[in-house]
N, C-alpha and C positions, 0 to 999 in steps of 0.2 A: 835815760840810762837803761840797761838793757835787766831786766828784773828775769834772776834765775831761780828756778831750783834745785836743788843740790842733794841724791838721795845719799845717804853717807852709808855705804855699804861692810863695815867696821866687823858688826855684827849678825849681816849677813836679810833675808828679806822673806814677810808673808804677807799675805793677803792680806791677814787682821793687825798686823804692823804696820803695814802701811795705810789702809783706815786710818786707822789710831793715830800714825804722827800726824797724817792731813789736817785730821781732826783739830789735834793739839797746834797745828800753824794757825787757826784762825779760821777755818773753811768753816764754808753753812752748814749748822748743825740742823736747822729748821727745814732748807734745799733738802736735807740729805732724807729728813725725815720726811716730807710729800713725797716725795721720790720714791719710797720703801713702802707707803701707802699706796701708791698707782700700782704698784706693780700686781696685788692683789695675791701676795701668794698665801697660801694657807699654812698653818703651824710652826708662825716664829716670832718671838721679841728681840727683842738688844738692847743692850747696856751701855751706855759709854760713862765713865766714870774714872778720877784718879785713883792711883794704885801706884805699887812698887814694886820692883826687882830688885832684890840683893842691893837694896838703900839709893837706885835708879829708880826717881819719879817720873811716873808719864800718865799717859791718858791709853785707858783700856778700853778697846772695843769687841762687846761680846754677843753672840748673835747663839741665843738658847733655843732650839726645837723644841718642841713639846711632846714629841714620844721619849717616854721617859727614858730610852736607850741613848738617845740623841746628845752627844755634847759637841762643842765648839773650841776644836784646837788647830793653830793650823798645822801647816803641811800634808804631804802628800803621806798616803798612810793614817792620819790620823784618825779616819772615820772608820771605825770596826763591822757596824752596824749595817744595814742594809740599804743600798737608796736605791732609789725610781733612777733607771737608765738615762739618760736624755740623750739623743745628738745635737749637732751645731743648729740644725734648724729647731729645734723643741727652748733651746738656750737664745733665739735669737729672736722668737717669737713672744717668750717673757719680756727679753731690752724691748721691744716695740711695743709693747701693749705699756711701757711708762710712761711718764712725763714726767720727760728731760729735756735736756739742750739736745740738739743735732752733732754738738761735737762731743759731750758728753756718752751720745747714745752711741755716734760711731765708733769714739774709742773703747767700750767697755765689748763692743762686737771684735774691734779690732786684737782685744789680749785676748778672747777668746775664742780667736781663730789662730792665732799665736800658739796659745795649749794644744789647739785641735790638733795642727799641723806636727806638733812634737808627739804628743802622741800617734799617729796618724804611722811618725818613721818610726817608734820606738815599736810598737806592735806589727808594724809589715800590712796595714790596711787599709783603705782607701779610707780620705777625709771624711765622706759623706755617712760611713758604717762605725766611724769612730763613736765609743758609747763611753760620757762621761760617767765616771762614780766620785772618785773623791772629788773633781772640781763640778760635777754637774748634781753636786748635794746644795739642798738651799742655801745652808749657808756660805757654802762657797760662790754662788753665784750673787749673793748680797755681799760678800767684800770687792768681789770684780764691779758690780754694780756702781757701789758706793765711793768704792775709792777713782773711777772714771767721771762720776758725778762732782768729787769735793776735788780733785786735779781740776775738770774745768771751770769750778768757783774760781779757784786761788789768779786762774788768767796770769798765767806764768808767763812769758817770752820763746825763755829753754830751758829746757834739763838736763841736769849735770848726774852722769851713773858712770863711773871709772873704775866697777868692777864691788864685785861681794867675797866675804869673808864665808866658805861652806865648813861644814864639819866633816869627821869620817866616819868611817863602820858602814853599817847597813841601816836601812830603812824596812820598816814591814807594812806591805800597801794593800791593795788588792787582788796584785798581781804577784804577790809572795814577798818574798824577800829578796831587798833590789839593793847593792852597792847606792853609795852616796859619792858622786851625786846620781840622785837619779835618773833615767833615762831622758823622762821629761826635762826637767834643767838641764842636763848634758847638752840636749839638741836644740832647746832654746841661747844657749851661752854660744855652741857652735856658730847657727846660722846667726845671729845678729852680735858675731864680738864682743860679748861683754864678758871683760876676763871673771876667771873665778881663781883665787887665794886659800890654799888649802888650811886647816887649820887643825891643831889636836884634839879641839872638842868636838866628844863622842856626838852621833847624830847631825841630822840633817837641819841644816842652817838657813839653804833656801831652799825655796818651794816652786813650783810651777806656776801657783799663780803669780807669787812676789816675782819670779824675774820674768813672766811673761808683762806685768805691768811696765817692769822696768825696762823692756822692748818696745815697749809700744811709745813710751813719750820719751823717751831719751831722742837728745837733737845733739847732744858732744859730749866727750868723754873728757875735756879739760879744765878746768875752774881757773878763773881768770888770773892774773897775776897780783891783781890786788881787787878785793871786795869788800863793803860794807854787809854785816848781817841784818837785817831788818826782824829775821824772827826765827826760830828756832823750836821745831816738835818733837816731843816724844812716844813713840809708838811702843807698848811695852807688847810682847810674845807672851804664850803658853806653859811653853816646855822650859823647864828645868835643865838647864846645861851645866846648873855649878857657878856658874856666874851671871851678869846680870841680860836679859833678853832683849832687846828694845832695837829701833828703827830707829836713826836719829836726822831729819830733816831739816834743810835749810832755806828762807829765803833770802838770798843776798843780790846784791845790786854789783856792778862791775862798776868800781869806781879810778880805776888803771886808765881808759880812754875816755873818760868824759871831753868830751867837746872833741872825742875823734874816732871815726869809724873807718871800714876798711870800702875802699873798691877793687869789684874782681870783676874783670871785663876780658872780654875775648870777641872777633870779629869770625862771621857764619857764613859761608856761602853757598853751601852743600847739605843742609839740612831741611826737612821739609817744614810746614808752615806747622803739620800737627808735632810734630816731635820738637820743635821752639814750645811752643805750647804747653805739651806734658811737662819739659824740661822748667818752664817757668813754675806749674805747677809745684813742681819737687822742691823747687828753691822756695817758695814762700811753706812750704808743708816743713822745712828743715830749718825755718826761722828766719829767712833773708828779712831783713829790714824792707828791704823796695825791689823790686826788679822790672827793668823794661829793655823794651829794643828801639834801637835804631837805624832806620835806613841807610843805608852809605852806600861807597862804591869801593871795590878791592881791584886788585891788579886787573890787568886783562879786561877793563871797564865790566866786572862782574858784580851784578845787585849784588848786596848781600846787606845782614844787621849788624849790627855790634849790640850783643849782650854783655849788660850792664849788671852789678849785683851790689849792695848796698850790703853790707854786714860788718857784725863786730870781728875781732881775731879770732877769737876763740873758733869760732864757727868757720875763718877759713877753708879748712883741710874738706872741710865737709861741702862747703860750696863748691870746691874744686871737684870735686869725687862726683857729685850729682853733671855737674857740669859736662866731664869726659864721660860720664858714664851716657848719657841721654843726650846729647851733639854729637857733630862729628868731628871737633876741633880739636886740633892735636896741639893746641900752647896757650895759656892763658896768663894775663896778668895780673899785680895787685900792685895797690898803692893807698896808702892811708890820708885821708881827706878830712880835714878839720870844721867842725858842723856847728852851727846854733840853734838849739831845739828851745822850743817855749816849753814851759812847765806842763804836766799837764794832769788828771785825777779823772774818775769814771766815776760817775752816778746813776743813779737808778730812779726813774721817773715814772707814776702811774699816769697809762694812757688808757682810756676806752678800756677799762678793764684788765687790762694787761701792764705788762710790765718793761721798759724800753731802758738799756743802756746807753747812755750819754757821754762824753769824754769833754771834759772843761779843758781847754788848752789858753795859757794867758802868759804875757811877755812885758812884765811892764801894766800900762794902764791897757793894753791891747788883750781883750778877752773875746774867745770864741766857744760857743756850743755845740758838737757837732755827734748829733746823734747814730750811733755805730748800725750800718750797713744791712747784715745781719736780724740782730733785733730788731728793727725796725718792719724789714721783710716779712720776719713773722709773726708779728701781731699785727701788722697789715693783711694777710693772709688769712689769719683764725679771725679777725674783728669784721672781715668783710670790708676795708676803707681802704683806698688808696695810699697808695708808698708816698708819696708826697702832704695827706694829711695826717700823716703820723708822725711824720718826720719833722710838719713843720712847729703841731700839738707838742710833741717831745720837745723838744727847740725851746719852745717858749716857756712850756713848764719847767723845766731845768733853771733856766733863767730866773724865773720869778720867784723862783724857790732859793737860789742861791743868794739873792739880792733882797730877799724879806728881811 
């Protein structure tokens, strides 16, 4: 079953919100703290702790500087105080001097080239002169950090963002006093569609960082027809609106097509070998289940493939869009196809010092161990040992662990 997350935009979205519900899902609280140590930056703690909102429990995450001016609110504007300029490259060379996951590291580059580029149209200046302040202050750059790091703990499927609830009035930034939404959010909601819901309370609701996160991992804007919850976070906010602040996140499971997913296929004879390629890329980057090609023949005894795409419904609309958008095939089909998938659960096995992802898959008395792809590569890599004797060490140890 296809395991979503679901950011419930009710209340609208920040940086330290969204921390904080990750948090509160069950994400590595211990990940998140090596992570915050690698990075090596100077003059900051954090808090995570439960707390309230106007009689809303959740989990507060708070990231304290230590120049006594310094405090930790989000949104844009919040920071009064002074900070160290950065550009995208001074922000990009922090994510790389950490240690984190590769997909972790790219998506916390990825929101914050997201920001860059908003800002970038909101001021009239080229990407590379764009100088952060409020999101290139420490603590800004430890909730992009953290909350890219505890998304790719949780090893979601997709994510579900079908739009944020903003406030109105004005905001006061660094750039003076800015209508809500502001600039930034504006041109983030533009360029990747994600509605915004106006609302009568005063002040700004989202932030640049929160909906720049919520650009980066959204993969559909619909939540299934029927779902199981598995768990449920609360992310409590700052600011004082009058009522209560909070992020409220979901993991649910789509329980509507168990034992049936969708095929979306269409036959290629006009496109090149690289643009099949990028195109499959896009389809497993947007969540496809599987995707492959096929040889065939089309009229006129002309080669060509048939592209194949394995996904659930939700995700159709989206499969189709990457589809026409990156081929050159003007019709595509779909049909739903009835599946038998073995159970299956991920583990975590110490290898040669390292650390290896494992997926138990079992059907009945039929079990297999099949150590994931990925990790394997890179502790093969850092331990100096062949892809084959890590994979076959993970293997075995999984095994013998699960059977002790």
């Amino acid at each position: 079953m296809t395991k979503y997350l679901y950011l419930d935009g009710t209340n609208g979205i920040s940086g330290d919100m969204t921390v904080a519900s990750l948090l509160d899902l069950g994400a590595d609280r211990n990940k998140l703290d090596a992570v915050l140590k690698s990075l090596h930056l100077d003059g900051f703690d954090y808090h995570i702790s439960q707390k309230t909102s106007y009689s809303m429990s959740g989990c507060d995450f708070d990231v304290h500087l230590h120049h006594p001016e310094h405090h930790h609110e989000e949104g844009y504007g919040a920071h009064h105080h002074h900070h160290e300029h950065r550009h995208l490259a001074d922000v990009y060379a922090i994510i790389d001097r950490g240690e984190m996951t590769e997909n972790a590291r790219a998506l916390a580059k990825k929101i914050f080239l997201i920001v860059a580029e908003a800002e970038s149209k909101a001021h009239g200046c080229p990407l590379e002169e764009v100088h952060f302040h409020e999101v290139g202050a420490v603590d800004s750059i430890v909730d992009i950090i953290s909350a890219a790091v505890l998304f790719d703990d949780l090893r979601v499927d997709q994510c579900i963002v079908n739009g944020f609830s903003e406030g109105s009035g004005t905001v006061v930034c660094q750039h003076g006093t800015l209508p809500v939404p502001a600039p930034a959010v504006l041109n983030i909601a533009e360029k990747y569609g994600i509605p915004l819901r106006p609302s009568s309370v005063k002040g700004e609701r989202v932030t640049p960082t929160g909906i720049a996160f919520a650009a980066a991992v959204r993969t559909t804007d619909k939540l299934p027809s029927e779902y199981k919850i598995l768990k449920s976070g609360i992310g409590l906010g700052k600011r004082d609106f009058g009522q209560a602040s909070f992020l409220r996140s979901l993991l649910i499971e789509d329980t509507a097509d168990d034992g049936q997913m969708l095929v979306v296929e269409c036959n290629i004879d006009d496109s090149t070998g690289e643009e099949l390629g990028l195109a499959m890329e896009k389809l497993f980057a947007a969540g496809a289940h599987d995707v492959h090609f096929v040889p065939c023949f089309m009229k006129k005894n002309r080669p060509a493939y048939l592209l194949r795409v394995i996904t659930s419904e939700a995700c159709r609309r989206q499969m189709e869009d990457i589809i026409f958008r990156y081929t050159t095939t003007i019709g595509i089909r779909h049909y739903k196809a009835e599946f038998t998938c073995m159970e299956r659960k991920m583990l975590k096995v110490r290898v040669a010092g390292g650390e290896v992802l494992v997926k138990k898959c079992w059907l009945g008395n039929i079990v297999r161990y099949n150590p994931e792809y990925e990790s394997v590569k890179a502790l093969a890599e850092s331990a100096g040992l062949s892809f084959r004797e890590v994979f076959d060490k993970a293997r075995r140890i999984a095994e013998e662990e699960e059977n002790a």
